[in-house]
PDB file with one MODEL, atoms N, CA, C and O in Angstrom:
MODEL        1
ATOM      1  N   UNK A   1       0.804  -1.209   0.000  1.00  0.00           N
ATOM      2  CA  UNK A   1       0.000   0.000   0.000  1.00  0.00           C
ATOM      3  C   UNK A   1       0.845   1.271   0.000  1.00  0.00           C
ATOM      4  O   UNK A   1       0.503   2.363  -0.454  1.00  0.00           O
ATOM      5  N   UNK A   2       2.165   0.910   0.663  1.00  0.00           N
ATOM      6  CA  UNK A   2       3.372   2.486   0.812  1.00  0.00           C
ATOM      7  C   UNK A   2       3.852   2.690  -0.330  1.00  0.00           C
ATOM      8  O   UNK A   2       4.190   1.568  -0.707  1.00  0.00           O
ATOM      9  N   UNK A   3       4.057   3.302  -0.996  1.00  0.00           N
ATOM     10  CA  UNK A   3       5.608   3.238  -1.603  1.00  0.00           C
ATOM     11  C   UNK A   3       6.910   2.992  -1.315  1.00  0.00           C
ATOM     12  O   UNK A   3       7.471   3.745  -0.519  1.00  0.00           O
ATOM     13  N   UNK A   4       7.582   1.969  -1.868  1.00  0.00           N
ATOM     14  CA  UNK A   4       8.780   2.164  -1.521  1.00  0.00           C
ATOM     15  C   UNK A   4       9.940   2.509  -1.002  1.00  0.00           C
ATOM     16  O   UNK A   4      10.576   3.041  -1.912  1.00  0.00           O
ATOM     17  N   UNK A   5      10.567   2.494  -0.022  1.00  0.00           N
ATOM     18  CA  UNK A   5      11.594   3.573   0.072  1.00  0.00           C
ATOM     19  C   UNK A   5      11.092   4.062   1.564  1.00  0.00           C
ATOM     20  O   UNK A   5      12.009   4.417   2.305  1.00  0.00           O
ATOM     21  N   UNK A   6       9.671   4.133   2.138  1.00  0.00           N
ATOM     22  CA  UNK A   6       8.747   5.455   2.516  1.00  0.00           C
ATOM     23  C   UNK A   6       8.784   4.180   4.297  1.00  0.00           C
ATOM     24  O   UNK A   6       8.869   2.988   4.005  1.00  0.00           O
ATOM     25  N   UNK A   7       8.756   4.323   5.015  1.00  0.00           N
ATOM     26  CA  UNK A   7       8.809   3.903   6.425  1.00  0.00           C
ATOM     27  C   UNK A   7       7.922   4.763   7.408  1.00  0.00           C
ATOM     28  O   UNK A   7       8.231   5.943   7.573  1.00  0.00           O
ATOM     29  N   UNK A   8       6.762   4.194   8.114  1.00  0.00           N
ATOM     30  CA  UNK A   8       6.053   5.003   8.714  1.00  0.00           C
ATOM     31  C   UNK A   8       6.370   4.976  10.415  1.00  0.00           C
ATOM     32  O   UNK A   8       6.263   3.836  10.865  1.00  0.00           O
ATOM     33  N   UNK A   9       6.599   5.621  11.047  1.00  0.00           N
ATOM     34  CA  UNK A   9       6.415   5.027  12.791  1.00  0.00           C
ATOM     35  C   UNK A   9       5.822   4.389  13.214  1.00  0.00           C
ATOM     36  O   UNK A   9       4.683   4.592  12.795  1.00  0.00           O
ATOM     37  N   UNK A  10       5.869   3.171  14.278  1.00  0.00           N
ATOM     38  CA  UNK A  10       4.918   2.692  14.238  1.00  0.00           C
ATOM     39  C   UNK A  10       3.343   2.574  15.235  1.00  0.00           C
ATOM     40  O   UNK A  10       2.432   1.749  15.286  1.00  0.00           O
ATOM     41  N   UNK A  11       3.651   3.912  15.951  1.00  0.00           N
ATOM     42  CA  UNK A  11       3.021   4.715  16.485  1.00  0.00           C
ATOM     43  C   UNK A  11       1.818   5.576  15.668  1.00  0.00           C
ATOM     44  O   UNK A  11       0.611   5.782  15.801  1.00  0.00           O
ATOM     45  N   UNK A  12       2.576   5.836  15.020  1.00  0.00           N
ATOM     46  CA  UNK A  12       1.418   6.997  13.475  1.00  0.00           C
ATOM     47  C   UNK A  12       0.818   5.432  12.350  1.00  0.00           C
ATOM     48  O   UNK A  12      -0.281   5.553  11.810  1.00  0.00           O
ATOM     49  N   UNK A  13       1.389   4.493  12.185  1.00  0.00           N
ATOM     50  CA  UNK A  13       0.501   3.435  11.844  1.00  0.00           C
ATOM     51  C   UNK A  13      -0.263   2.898  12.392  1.00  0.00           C
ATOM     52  O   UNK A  13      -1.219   2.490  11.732  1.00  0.00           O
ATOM     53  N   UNK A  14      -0.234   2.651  13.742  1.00  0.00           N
ATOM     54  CA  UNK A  14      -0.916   2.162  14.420  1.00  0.00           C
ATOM     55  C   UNK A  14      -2.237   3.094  14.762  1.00  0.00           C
ATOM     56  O   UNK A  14      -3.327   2.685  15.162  1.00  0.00           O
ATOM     57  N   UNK A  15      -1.763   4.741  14.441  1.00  0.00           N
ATOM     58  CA  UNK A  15      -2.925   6.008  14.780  1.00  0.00           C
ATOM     59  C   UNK A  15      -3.805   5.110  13.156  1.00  0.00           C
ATOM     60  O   UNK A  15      -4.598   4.171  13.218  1.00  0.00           O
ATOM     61  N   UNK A  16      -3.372   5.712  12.057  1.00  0.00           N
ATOM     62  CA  UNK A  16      -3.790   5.197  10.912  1.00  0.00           C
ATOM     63  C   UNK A  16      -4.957   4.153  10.873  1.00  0.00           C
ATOM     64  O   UNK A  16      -6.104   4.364  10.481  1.00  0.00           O
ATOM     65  N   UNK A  17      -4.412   2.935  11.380  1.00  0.00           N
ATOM     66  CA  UNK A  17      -5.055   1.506  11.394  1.00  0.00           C
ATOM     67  C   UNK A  17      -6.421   2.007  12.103  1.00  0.00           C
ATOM     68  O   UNK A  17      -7.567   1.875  11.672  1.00  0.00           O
ATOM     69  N   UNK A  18      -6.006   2.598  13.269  1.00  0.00           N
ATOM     70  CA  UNK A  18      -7.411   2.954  14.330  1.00  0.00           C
ATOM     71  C   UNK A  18      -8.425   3.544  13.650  1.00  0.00           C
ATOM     72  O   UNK A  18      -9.543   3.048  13.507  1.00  0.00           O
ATOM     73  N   UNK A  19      -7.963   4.884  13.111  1.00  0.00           N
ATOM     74  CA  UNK A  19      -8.764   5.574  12.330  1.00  0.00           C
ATOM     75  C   UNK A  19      -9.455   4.904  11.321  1.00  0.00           C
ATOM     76  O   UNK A  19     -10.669   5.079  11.432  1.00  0.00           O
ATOM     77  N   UNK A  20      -9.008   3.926  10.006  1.00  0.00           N
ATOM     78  CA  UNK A  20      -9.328   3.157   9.246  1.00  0.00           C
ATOM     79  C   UNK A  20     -10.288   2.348  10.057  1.00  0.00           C
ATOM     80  O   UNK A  20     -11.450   2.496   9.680  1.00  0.00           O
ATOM     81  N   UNK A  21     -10.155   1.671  10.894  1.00  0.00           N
ATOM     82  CA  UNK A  21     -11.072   0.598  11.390  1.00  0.00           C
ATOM     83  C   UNK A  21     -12.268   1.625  12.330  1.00  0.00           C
ATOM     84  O   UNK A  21     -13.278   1.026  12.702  1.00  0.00           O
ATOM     85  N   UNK A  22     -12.170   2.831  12.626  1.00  0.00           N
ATOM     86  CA  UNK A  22     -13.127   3.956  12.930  1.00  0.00           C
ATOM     87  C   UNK A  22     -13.726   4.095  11.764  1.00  0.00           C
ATOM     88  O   UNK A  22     -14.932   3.913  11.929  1.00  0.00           O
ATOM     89  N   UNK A  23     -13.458   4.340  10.613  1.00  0.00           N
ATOM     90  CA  UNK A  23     -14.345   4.963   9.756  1.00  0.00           C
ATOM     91  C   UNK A  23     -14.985   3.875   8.999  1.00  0.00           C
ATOM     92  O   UNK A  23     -15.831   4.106   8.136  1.00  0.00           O
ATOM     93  N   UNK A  24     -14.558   2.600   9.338  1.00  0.00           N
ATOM     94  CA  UNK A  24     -15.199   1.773   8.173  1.00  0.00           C
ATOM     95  C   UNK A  24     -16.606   1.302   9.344  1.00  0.00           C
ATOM     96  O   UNK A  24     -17.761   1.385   8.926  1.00  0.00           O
ATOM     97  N   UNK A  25     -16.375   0.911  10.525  1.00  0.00           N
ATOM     98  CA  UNK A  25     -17.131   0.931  11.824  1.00  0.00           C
ATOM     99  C   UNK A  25     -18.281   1.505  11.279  1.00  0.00           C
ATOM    100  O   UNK A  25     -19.083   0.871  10.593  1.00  0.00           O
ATOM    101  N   UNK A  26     -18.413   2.998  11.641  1.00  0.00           N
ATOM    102  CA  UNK A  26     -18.737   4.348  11.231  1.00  0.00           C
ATOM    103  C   UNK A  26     -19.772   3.855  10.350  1.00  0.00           C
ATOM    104  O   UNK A  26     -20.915   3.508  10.647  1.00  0.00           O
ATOM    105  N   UNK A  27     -19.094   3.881   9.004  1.00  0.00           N
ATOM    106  CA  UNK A  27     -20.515   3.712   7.841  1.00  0.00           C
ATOM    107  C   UNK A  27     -20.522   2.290   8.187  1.00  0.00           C
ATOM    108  O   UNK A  27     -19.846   2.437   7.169  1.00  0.00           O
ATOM    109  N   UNK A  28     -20.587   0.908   8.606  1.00  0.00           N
ATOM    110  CA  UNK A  28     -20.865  -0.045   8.547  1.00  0.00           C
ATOM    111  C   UNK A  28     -22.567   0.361   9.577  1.00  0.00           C
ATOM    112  O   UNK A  28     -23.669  -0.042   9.206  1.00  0.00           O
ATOM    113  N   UNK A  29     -22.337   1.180  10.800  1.00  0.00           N
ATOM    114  CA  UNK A  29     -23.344   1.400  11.549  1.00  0.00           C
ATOM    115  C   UNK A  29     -24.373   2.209  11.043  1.00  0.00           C
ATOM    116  O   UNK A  29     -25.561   2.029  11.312  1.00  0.00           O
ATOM    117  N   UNK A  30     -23.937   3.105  10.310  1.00  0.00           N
ATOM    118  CA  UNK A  30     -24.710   4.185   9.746  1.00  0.00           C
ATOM    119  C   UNK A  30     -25.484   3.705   8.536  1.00  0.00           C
ATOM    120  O   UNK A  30     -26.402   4.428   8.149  1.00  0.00           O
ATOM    121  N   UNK A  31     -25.200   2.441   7.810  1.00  0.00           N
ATOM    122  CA  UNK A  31     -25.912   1.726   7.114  1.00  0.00           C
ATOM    123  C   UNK A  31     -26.831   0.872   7.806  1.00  0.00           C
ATOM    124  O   UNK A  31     -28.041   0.715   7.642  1.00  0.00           O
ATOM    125  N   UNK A  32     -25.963   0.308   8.673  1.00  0.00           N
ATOM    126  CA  UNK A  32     -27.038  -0.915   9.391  1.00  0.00           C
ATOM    127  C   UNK A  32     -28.394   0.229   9.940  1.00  0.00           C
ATOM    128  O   UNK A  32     -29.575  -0.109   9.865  1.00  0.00           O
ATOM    129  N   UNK A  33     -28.097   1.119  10.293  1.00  0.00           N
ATOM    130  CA  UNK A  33     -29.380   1.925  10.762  1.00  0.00           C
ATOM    131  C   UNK A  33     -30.226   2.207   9.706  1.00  0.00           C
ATOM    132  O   UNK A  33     -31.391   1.816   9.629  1.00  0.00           O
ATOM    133  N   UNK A  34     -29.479   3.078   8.659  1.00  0.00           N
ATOM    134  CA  UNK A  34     -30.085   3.504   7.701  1.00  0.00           C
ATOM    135  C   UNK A  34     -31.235   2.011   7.134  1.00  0.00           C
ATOM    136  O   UNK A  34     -32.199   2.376   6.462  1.00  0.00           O
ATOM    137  N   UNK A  35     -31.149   0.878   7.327  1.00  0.00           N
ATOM    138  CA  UNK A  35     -31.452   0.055   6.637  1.00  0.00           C
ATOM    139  C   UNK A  35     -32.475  -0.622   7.366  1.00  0.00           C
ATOM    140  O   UNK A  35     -33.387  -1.139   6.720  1.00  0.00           O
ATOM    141  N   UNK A  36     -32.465  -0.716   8.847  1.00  0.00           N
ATOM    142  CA  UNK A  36     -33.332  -0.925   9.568  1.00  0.00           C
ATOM    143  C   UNK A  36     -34.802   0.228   9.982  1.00  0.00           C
ATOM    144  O   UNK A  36     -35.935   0.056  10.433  1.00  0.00           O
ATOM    145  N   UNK A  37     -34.123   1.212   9.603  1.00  0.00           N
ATOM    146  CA  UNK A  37     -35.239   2.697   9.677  1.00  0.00           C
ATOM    147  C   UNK A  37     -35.834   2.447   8.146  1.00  0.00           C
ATOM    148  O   UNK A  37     -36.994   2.832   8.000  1.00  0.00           O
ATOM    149  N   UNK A  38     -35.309   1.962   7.195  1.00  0.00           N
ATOM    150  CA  UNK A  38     -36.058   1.663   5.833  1.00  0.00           C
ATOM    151  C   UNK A  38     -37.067   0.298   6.318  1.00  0.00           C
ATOM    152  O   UNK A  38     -38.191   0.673   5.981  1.00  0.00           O
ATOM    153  N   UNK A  39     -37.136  -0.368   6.616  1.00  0.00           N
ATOM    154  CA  UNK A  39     -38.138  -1.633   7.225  1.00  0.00           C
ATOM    155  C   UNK A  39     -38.424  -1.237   8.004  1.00  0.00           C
ATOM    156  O   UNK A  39     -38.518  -2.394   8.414  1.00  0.00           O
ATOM    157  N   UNK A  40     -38.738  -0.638   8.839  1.00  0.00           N
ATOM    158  CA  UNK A  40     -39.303  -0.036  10.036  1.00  0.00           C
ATOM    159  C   UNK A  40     -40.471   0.887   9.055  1.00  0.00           C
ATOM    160  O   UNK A  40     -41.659   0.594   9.189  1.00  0.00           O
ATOM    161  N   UNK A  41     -40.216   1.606   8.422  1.00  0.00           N
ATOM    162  CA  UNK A  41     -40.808   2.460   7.611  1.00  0.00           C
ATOM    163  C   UNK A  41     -41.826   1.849   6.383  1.00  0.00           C
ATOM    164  O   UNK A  41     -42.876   2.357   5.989  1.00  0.00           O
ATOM    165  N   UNK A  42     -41.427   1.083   6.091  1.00  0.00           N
ATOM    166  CA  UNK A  42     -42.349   0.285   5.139  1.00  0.00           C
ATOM    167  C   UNK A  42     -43.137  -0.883   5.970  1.00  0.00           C
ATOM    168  O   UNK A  42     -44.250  -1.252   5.596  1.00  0.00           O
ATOM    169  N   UNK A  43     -42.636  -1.322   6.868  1.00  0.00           N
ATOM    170  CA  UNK A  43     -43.830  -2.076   7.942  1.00  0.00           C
ATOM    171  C   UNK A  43     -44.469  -1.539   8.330  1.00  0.00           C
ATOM    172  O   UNK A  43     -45.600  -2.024   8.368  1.00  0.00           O
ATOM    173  N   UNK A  44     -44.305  -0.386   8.813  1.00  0.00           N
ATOM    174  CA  UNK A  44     -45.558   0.636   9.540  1.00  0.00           C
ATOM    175  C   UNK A  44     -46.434   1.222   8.542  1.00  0.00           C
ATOM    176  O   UNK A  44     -47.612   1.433   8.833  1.00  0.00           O
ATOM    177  N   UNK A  45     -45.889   1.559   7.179  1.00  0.00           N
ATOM    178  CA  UNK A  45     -46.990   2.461   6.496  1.00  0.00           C
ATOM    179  C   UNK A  45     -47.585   2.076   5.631  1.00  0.00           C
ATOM    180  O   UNK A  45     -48.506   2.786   5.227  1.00  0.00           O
ATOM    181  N   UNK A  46     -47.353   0.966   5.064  1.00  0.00           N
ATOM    182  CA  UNK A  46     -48.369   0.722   3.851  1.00  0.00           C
ATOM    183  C   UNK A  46     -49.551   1.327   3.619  1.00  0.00           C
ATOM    184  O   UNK A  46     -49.851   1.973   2.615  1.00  0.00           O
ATOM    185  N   UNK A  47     -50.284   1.085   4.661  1.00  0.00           N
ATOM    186  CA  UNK A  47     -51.954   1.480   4.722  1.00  0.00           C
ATOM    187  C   UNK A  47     -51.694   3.503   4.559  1.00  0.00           C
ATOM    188  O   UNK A  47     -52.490   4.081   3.819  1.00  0.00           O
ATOM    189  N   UNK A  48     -50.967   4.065   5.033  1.00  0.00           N
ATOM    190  CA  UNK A  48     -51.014   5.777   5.351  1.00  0.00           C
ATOM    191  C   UNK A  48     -50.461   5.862   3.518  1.00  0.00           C
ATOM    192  O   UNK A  48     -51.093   6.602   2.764  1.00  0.00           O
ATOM    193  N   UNK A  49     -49.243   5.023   2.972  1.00  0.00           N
ATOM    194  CA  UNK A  49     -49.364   5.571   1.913  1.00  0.00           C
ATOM    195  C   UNK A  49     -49.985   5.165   0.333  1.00  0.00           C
ATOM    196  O   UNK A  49     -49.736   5.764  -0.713  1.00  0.00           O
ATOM    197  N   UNK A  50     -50.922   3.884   0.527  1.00  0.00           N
ATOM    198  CA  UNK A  50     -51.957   4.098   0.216  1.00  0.00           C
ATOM    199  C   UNK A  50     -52.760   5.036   0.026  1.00  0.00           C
ATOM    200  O   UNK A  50     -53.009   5.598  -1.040  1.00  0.00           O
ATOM    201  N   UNK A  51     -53.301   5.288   1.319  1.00  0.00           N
ATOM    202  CA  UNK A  51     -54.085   6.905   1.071  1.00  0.00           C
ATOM    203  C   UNK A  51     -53.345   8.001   0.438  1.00  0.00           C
ATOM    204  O   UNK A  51     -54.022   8.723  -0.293  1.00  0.00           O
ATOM    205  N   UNK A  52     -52.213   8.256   0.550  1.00  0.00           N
ATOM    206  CA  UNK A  52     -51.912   9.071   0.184  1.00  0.00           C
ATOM    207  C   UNK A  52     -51.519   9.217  -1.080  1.00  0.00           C
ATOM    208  O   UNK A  52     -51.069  10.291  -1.478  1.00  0.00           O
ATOM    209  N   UNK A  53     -51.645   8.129  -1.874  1.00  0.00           N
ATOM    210  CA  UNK A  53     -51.227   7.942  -3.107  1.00  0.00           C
ATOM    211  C   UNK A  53     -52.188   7.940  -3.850  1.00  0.00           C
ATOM    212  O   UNK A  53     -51.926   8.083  -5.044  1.00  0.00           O
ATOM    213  N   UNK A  54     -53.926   7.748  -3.379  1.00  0.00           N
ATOM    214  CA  UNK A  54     -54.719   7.479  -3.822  1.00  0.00           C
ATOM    215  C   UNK A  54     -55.681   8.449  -5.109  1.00  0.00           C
ATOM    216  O   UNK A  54     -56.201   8.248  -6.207  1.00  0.00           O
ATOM    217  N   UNK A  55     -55.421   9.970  -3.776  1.00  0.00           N
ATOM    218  CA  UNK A  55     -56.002  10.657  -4.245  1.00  0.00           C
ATOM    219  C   UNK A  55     -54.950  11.967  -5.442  1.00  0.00           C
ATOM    220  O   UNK A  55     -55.253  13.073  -5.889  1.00  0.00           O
ATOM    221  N   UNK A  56     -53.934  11.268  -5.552  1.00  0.00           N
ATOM    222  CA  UNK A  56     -53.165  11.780  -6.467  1.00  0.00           C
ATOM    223  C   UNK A  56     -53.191  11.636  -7.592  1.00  0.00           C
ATOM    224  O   UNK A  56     -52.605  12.392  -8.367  1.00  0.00           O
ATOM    225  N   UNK A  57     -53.904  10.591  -7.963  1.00  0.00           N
ATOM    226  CA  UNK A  57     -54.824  10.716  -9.714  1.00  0.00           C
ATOM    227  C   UNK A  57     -55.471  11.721 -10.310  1.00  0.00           C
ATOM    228  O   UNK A  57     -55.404  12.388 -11.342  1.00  0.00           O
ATOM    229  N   UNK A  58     -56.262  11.602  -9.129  1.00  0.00           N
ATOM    230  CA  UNK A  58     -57.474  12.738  -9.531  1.00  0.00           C
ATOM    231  C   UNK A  58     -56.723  14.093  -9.492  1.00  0.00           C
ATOM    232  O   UNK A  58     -56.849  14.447 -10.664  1.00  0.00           O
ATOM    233  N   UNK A  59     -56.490  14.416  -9.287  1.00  0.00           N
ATOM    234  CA  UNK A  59     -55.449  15.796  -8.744  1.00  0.00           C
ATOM    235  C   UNK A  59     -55.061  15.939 -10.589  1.00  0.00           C
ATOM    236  O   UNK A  59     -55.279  16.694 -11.537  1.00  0.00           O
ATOM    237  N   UNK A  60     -54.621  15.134 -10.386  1.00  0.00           N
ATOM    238  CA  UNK A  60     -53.699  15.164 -11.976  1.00  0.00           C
ATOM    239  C   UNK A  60     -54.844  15.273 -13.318  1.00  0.00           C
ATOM    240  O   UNK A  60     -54.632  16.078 -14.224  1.00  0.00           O
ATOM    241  N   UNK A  61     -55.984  14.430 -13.323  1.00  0.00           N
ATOM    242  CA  UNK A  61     -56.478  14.446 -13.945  1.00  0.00           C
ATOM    243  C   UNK A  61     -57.554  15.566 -13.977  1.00  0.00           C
ATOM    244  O   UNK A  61     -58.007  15.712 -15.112  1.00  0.00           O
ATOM    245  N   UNK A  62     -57.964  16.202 -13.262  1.00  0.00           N
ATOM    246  CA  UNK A  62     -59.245  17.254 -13.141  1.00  0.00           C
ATOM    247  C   UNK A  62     -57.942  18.388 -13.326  1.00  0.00           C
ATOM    248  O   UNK A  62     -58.172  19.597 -13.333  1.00  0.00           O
TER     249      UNK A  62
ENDMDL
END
């Protein structure tokens, strides 16, 4: 992944690694939510957006 030649401390790699395994964490959670608030959301509403979809024909058409 370095280039060549290039030697890091292994103090500031070890900062690196943390951070990397922070940010992948990060969106791994922020998906798992995002994804559970999407089923949460479609289990609860079917019936509300039904209605609400219903009368959006007519709207269009008159």
């Amino acid at each position: 992944p370095l280039p060549t030649g290039r030697t890091i401390a292994p103090k500031k790699l070890r900062v690196i690694q943390q951070q990397k395994l922070k940010k992948s964490l990060e969106v791994g959670i922020r998906m798992r939510i995002e994804r559970e608030t999407v089923q949460r959301a479609q289990g609860g509403l079917p019936k509300k957006l039904a209605l609400v979809t219903a009368p959006a024909p007519t709207k269009g058409k008159a």
